[in-house]
C-alpha positions as CSV (number, residue, x, y, z in Angstrom):
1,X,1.7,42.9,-5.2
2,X,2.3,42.4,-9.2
3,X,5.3,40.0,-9.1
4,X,6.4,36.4,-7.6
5,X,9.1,36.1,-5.0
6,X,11.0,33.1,-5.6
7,X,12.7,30.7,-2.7
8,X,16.0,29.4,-5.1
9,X,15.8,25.3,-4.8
10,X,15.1,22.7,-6.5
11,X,11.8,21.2,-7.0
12,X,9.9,18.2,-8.5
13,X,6.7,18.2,-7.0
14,X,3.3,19.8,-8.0
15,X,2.5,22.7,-6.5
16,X,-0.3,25.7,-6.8
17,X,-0.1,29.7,-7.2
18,X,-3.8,30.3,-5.8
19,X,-5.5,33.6,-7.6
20,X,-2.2,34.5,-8.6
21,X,-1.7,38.9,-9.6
22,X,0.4,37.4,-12.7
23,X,-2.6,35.7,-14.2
24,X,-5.0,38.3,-13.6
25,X,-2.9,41.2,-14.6
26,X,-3.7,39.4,-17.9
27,X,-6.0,41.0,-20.1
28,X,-7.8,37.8,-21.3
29,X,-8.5,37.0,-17.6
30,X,-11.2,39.7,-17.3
31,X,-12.6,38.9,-20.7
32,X,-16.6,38.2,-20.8
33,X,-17.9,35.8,-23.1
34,X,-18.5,38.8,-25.6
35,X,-15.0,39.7,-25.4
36,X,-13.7,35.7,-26.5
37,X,-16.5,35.6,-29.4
38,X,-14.8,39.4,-30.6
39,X,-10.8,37.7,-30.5
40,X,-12.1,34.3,-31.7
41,X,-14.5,35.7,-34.6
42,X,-14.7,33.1,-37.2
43,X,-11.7,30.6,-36.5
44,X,-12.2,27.2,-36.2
45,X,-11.5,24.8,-33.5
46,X,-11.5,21.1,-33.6
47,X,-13.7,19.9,-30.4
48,X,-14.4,16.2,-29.8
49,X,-17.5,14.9,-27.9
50,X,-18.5,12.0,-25.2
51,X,-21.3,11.3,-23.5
52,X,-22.2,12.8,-20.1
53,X,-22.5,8.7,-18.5
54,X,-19.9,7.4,-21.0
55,X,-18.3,5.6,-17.8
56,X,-15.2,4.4,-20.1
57,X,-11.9,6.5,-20.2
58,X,-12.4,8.9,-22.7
59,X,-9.9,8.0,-25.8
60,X,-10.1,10.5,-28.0
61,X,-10.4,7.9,-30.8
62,X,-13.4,6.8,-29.2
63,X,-14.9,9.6,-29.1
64,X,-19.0,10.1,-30.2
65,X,-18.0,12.7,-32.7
66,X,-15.6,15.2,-33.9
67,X,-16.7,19.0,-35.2
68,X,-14.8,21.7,-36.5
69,X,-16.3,24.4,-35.2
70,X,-16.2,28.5,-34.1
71,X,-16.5,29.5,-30.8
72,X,-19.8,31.0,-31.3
73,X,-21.5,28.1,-32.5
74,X,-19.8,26.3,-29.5
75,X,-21.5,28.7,-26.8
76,X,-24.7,28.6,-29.3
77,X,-25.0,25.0,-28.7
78,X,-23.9,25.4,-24.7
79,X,-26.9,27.9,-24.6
80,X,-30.0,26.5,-26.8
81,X,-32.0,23.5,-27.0
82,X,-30.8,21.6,-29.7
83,X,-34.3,22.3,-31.8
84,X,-33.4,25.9,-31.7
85,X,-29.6,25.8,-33.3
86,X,-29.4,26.8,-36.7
87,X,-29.1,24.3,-39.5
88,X,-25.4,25.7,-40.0
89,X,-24.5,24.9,-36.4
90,X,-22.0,21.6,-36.7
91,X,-23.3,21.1,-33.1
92,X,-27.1,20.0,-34.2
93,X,-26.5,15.8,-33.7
94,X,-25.6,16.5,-30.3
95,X,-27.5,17.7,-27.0
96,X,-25.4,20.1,-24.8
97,X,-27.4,18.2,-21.7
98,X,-26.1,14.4,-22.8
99,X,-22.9,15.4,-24.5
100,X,-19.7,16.9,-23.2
101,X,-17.3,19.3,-25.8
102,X,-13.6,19.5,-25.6
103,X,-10.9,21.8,-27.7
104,X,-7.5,20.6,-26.7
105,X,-3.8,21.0,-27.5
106,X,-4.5,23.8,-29.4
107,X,-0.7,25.8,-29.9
108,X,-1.0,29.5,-29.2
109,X,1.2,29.6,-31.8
110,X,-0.4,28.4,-34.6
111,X,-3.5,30.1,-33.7
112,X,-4.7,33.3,-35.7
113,X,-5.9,34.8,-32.3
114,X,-3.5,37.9,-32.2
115,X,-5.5,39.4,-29.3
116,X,-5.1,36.3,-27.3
117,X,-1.6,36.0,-27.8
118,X,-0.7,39.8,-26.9
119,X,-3.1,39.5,-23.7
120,X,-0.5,37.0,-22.1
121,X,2.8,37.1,-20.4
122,X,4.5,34.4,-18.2
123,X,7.9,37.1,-18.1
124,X,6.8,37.5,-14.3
125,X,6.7,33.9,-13.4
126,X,10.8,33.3,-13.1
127,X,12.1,31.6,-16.4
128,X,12.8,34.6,-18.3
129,X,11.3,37.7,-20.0
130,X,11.3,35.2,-23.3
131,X,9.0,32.5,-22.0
132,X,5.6,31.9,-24.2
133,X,6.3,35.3,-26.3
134,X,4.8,34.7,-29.7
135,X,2.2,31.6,-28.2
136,X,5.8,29.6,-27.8
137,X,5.7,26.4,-26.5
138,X,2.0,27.1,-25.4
139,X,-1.3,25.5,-25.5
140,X,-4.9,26.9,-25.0
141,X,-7.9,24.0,-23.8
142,X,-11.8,25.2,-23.4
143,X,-14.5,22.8,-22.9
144,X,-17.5,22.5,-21.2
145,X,-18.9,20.9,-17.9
146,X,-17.5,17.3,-17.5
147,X,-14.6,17.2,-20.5
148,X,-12.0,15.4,-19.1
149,X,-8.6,14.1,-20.2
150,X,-7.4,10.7,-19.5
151,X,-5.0,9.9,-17.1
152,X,-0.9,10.3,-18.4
153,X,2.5,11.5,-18.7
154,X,4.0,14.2,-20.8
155,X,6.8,12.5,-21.7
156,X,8.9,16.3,-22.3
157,X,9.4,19.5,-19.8
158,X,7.8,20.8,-17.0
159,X,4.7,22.5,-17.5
160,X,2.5,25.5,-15.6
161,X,-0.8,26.1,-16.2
162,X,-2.8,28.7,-16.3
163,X,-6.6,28.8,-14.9
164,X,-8.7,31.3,-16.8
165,X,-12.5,30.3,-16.8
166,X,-14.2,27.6,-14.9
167,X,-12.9,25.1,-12.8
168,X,-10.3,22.0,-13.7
169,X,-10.3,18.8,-11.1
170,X,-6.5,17.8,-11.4
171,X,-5.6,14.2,-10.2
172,X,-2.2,14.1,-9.7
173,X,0.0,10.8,-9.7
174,X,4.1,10.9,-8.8
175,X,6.5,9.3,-11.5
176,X,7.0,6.4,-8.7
177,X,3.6,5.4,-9.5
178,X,4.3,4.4,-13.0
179,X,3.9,0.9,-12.6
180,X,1.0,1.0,-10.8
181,X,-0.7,3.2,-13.3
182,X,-0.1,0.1,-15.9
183,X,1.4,2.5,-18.6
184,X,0.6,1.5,-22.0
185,X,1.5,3.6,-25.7
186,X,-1.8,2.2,-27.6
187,X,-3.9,4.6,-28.2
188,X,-0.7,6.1,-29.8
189,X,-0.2,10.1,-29.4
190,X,3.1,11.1,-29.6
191,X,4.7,12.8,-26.4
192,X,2.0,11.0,-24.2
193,X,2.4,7.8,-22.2
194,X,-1.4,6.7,-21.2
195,X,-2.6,4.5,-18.0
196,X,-4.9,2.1,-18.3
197,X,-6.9,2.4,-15.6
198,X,-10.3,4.5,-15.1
199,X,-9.4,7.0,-13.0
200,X,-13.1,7.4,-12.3
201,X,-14.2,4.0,-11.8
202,X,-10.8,1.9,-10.9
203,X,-11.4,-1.4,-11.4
204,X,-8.7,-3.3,-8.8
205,X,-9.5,-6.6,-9.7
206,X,-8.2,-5.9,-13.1
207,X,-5.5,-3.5,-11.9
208,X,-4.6,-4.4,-8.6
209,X,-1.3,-2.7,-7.9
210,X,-3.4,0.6,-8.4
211,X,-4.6,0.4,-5.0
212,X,-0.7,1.6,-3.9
213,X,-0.8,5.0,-5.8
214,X,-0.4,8.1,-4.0
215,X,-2.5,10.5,-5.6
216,X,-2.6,13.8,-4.9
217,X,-6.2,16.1,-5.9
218,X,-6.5,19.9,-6.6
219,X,-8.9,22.2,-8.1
220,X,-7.9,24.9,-10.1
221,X,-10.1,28.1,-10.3
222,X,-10.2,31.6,-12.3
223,X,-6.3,32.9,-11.7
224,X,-4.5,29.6,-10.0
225,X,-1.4,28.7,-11.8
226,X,-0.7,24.6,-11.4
227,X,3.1,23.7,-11.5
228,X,3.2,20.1,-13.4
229,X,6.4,18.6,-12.6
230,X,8.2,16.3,-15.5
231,X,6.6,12.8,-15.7
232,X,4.0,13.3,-13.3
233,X,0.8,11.5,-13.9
234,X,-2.5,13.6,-14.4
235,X,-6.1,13.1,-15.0
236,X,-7.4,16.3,-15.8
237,X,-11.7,17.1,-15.6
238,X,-13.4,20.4,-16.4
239,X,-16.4,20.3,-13.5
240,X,-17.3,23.9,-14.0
241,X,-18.1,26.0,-16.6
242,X,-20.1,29.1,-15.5
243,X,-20.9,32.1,-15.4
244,X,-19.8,32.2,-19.2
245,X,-20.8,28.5,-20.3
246,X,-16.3,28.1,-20.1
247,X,-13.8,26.3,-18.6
248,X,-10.8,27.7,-19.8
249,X,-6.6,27.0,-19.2
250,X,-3.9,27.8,-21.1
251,X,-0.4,26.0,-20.3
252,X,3.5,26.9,-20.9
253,X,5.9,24.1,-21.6
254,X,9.3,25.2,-19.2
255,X,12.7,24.7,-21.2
256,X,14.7,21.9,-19.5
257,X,18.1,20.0,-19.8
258,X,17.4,17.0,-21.1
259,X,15.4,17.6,-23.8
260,X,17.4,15.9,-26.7
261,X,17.3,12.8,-24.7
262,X,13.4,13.0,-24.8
263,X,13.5,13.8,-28.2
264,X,15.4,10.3,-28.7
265,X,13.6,8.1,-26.5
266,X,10.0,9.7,-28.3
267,X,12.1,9.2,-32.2
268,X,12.7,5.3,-30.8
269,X,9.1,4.9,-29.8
270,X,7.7,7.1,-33.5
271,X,10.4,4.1,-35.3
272,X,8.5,1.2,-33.8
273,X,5.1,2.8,-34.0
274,X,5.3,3.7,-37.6
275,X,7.4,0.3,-38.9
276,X,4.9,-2.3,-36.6
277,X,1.5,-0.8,-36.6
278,X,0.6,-0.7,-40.3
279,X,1.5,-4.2,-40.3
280,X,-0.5,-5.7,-37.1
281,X,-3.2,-2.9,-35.9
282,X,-6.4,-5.4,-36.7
283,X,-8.7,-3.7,-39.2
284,X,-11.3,-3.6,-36.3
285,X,-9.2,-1.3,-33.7
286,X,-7.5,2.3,-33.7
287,X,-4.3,2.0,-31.9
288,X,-4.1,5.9,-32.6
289,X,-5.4,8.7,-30.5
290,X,-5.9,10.5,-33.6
291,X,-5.8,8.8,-37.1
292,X,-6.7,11.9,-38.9
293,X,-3.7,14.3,-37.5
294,X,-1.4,14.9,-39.7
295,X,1.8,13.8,-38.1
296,X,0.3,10.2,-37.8
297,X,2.8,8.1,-39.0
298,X,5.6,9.4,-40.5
299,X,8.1,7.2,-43.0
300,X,10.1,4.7,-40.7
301,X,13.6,6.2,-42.9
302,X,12.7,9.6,-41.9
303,X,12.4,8.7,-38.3
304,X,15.9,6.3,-38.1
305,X,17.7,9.3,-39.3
306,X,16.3,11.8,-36.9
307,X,17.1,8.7,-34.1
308,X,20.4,8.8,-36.1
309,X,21.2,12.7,-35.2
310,X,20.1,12.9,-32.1
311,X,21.9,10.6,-31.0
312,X,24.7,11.4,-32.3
313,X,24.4,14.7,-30.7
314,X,24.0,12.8,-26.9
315,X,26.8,11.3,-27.4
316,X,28.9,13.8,-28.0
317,X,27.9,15.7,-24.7
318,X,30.5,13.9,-22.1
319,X,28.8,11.3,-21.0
320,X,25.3,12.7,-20.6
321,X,23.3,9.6,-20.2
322,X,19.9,9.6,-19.8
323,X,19.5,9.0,-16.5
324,X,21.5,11.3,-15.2
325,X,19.4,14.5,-16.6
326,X,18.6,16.9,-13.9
327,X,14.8,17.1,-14.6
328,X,14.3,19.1,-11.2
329,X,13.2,23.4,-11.4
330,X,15.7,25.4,-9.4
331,X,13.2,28.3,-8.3
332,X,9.6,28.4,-6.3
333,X,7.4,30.8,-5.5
334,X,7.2,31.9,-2.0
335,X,3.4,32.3,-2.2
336,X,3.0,28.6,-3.6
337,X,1.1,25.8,-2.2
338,X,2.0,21.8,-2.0
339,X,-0.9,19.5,-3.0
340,X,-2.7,17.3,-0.6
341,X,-3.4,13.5,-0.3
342,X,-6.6,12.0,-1.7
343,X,-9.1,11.1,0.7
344,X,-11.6,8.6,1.0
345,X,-14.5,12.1,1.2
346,X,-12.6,14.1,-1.9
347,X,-12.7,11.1,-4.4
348,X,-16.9,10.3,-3.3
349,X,-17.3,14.1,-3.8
350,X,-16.4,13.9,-7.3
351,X,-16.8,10.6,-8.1
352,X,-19.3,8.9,-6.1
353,X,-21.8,6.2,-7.4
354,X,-23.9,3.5,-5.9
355,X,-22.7,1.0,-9.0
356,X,-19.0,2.4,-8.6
357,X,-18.3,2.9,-5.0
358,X,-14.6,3.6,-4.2
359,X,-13.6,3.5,-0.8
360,X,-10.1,3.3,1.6
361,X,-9.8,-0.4,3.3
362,X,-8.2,-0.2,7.0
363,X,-4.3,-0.5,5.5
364,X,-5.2,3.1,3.8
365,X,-5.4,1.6,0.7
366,X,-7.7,2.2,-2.1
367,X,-10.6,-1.0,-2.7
368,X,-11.8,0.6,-5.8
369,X,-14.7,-1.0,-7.7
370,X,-13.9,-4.8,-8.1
371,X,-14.8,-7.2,-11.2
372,X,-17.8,-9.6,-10.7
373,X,-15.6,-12.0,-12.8
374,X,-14.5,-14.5,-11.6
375,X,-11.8,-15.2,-15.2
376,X,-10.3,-12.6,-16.0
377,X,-7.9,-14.5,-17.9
378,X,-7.5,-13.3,-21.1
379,X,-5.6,-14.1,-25.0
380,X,-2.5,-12.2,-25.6
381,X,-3.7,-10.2,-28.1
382,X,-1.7,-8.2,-31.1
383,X,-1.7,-5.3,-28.8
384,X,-0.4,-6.5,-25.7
385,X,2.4,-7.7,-27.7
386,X,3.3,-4.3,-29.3
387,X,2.5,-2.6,-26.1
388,X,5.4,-4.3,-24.1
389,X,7.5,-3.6,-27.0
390,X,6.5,0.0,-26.6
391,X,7.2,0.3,-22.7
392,X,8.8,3.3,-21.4
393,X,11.2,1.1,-19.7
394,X,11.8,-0.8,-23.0
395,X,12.7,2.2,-25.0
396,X,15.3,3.8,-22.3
397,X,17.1,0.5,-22.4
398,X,16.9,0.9,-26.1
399,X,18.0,4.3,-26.3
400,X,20.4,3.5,-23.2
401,X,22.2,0.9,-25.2
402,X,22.5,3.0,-28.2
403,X,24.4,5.7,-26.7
404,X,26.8,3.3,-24.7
């Protein structure tokens, strides 16, 4: 059977489309690594690189490196000892066996991979014979064993993605959690609100609450489809990469109500990120994922007459206040699967370490590692100020008492 059927109610949980025909009716989804090296040829993809025992959260702007890079050199340096890459390979400072590579958030649409684009269609999935044509509103992610992304919220849409190659580890967090996750917007990348907890090595003396999160684990192989439901929290890890040295997704934002009120709330956040960081970011720290992209920053006049519009807009639709957005889907596959609670045996399986041990104490909570400090007392620095000015909950008061 080629198509979905769909159960019509509403839904805002995660849940998974395992081997689904849609996916693999795809011609990319049979492709070999040959077949990727022929669409790719010589574009270039930004891939940034951690350590294999980094043991930190991986921030982006922490990262050991950044390379600009084609595909083939990326599977040349996956393949070789690093004495046997050419000199041209951008790869050569790195070993493949202490170094993990990552190519994110990179819109269909804006890349010159024709054959890629054409080889997809979400039209089967249930939103509409429109949804993704052209790379719209889509984003393609390949990286090898280990990659991971760090634990957040998208703060727009609902999203579905698409396993091609390799295998994804998805930690899964409900919006209830949010507190618990300590939320914070520094690193800065727009559209994402970051925890600041290691997922992989929770530290509960410093983040105590965490041990009350209901966290909910999958694994995503070749042709599963992963419905991300708006404002859940996930911590996303490539842990397979064979037979083709590639762990591949692809994802499609859904359309939503709501989205203009996301816009405003992200336009309040850009206002006070672009008018207070230039000011009080010490020259010793990066409050930016990326301080090279080049939306970083825009002019605080630009942004206060976006906020200005949009707003405007809102408040001319009734009384549409934020919270009253219905940010639910209204169809579900039949064939679909609901997510299971993390055990105490799925998180050692992944994450196990004699120096990190986590563990479930007799309540059913998580221990976590703990903190052989005994202070942890710390100064309030610059950017725990700005941080609690940037609070999600902050800015929806903000944009609440704006609109009213």
């Amino acid at each position: 059977m080629d198509e979905l059927t769909f159960d019509s109610r509403k839904n805002n949980e995660p849940l998974v489309v395992r081997k689904s025909k849609i996916i693999q009716n795809w011609p990319c989804f049979h492709w070999k690594d040959q077949d990727w090296l022929s669409n790719f040829g010589s574009s270039q993809l930004t891939f940034r690189l951690h350590l294999n025992q980094f043991g930190d959260i991986p921030w982006e702007n922490k990262s050991s490196g950044r390379i600009v890079s084609t595909l083939g050199h990326f599977l040349d340096w996956r393949r070789k000892r690093i004495n046997d890459l050419p000199s041209d390979n951008p790869f050569t400072q790195f070993d493949s066996n202490l170094f993990w590579s990552y190519s994110s958030y990179n819109h269909l649409a804006k890349l010159p991979i024709e054959g890629l684009i054409k080889s997809i269609n979400w039209s089967s999935i249930g939103f509409g014979s429109n949804l993704g044509v052209n790379g719209d509103s889509s984003t393609f992610w390949i990286g090898s064993k280990g990659a991971a992304t760090p634990c957040h919220y998208d703060t727009y849409g609902y999203n579905l993605v698409a396993q091609i190659a390799g295998r994804k580890l998805w930690i899964l967090f409900p919006p209830k959690d949010s507190d618990n996750l300590y939320p914070t917007r520094i690193p800065y990348e727009e559209s994402s609100v970051f925890s600041e907890v290691n997922i992989e090595s929770a530290d509960c003396d410093l983040h105590p609450k965490f041990r009350d999160t209901c966290p909910l684990m999958v694994t995503l192989g070749p042709g599963d489809v992963l419905y991300v439901p708006y404002h859940w929290w996930h911590y996303v890890k490539c842990i397979d990469d064979q037979p083709d040295d590639l762990c591949i997704s692809i994802n499609q934002w859904l359309p939503m109500s709501g989205s203009n009120c996301d816009s405003l709330t992200e336009g309040l956040t850009s206002l006070l990120v672009a008018t207070l960081f230039p000011f009080y970011q010490p020259p010793t720290e990066d409050w930016l994922v990326d301080s090279n992209a080049e939306e970083t920053l825009t002019h605080p006049s630009d942004i206060i007459d976006l906020v200005g519009q949009l707003a405007t807009s809102i408040s001319n639709e009734s009384d549409n206040f934020i919270e009253k957005v219905d940010r639910w889907i209204d169809i579900v596959p039949n064939e679909c699967e609901k997510l299971t609670p993390v055990n105490c045996q799925q998180l050692n399986e992944y994450f196990t370490s004699p120096s990190l041990p986590i563990d479930i104490d007799g309540n059913g909570k998580w221990k976590g590692k703990t903190s052989k400090r005994k202070d942890l007392n710390k100064k309030i620095s610059r950017a725990n100020i700005i941080n609690s000015i940037l609070k999600p909950e902050v800015i929806q008061l903000i944009a609440k008492n704006l609109l009213e």
